[in-house]
C-alpha positions, 0 to 999 in steps of 0.5 A: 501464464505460457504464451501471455503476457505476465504483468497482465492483470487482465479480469483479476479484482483488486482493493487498494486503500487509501485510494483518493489521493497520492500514492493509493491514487497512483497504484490503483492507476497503475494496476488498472493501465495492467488490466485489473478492475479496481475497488476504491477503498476510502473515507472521503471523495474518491471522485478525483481518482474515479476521474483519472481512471476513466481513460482505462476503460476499467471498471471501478468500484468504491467503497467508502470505509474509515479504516482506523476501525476493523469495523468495517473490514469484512464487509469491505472484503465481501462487497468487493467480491460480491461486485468482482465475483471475487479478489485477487489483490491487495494494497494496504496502502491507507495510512496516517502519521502524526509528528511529535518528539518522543517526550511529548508523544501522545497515547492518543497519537500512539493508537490513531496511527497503529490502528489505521497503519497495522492494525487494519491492515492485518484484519484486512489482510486477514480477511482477504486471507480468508477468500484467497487461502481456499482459493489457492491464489492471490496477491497481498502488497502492504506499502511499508516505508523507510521507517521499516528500516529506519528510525526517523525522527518525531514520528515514533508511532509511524516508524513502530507502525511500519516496522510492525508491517514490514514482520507482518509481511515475512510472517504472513508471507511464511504462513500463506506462500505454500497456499499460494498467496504471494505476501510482499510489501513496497518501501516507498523513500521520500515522495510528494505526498500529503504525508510528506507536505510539511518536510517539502515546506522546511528548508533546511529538512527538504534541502537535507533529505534532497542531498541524501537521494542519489536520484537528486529529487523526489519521487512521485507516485506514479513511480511506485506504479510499476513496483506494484504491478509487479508484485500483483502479476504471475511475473512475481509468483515466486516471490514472498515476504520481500519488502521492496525499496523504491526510494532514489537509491537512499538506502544505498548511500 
């Protein structure tokens, strides 16, 4: 905007998913420090969250939602805009992962992680869609992964997932950049998450993954924060369909 601040977010209303913990946890901090009011989208206690955005003086709204059903979905777009008065931004950031070497890769496990990690956050994208397109404004940022670069090893839903979500983010990016949405996605590396609890456990994974990043430890979520600010601010209006790295400097070794 002339004469402001660009990486403002001040009165804009913005979901992130996945909210009660990590990652989710440290971006919807992040956009709220930006100025943003911020829905909590979750299935359980969102109450540590709510706690560390106290400071912020933001107004806070949460929705509780099991996003491994598009059931949900439409309803969570419209209670969000019934309190906000209307949405501005998008963080599909909810996601699961389940570990198996691929002979032994379960249907099941299959579908668990497909439908929560890319499933949802199409429909949910979707039907952010619906309230951003008529408006002519908005901003959309699905959390990809290494795994949308890379193959990774006993996590095959995981990797199909996020490599699903990095050509959802070009193609919804191609299909809503001349309406004035802004569709980009943040591939976090290894960070200190309940995702990534049992490689920190393992010794020798830890010690590996540790000597591949060229910032020489793991990131944390607050890390992230700035990236999706970013992304959520008019500082990044020209920008559509990246998916953005945030990982140390691994994929540059």
């Amino acid at each position: 905007m002339a004469g402001g601040n660009p990486f403002r977010l001040d009165g804009r209303v913005a979901i992130v998913t996945g909210a009660n913990t990590g990652i989710g946890q440290a971006i919807a901090l992040g956009l709220a420090e930006a100025g943003a009011k911020i829905v909590l989208v979750g299935r359980s206690s969102m109450d540590e969250t709510r706690a560390k955005l106290a400071p912020t003086g933001t107004s806070v709204h949460e929705i509780r939602a099991d996003l491994s059903t598009t059931a949900p979905l439409t309803g969570v777009v419209a209670d969000a805009i019934s309190w906000g008065g209307s949405l501005d931004i998008l963080v599909n950031n909810a996601g699961i992962i389940r570990r198996a070497d691929a002979l032994d890769f379960t249907e099941a496990d299959w579908d668990a992680v497909i439908d929560t990690n890319l499933k949802s956050a199409f429909f949910l994208s979707q039907a952010a869609g619906r309230h951003m397109v008529p408006r002519g404004s908005g901003k959309i940022i699905n959390i990809a992964s290494l795994l949308s670069f890379q193959g990774g090893v006993r996590i095959a839903s995981y990797t199909a997932s996020k490599s699903g979500l990095a050509g959802l983010t070009r193609l919804l990016a191609c299909e809503w950049a001349g309406k004035g949405i802004n569709v980009n996605a943040i591939a976090p590396g290894y960070f200190v998450t309940n995702n990534t609890e049992a490689l920190r456990a393992d010794s020798d994974r830890n010690a590996a993954i540790l000597a591949r990043i060229p910032a020489g430890h793991w990131g944390d979520p607050a890390d992230l924060a700035g990236a999706a600010v970013f992304l959520a601010s008019d500082a990044a209006r020209y920008i559509h369909g990246t998916v953005l790295p945030v990982d140390g400097g691994w994929l540059a070794r």
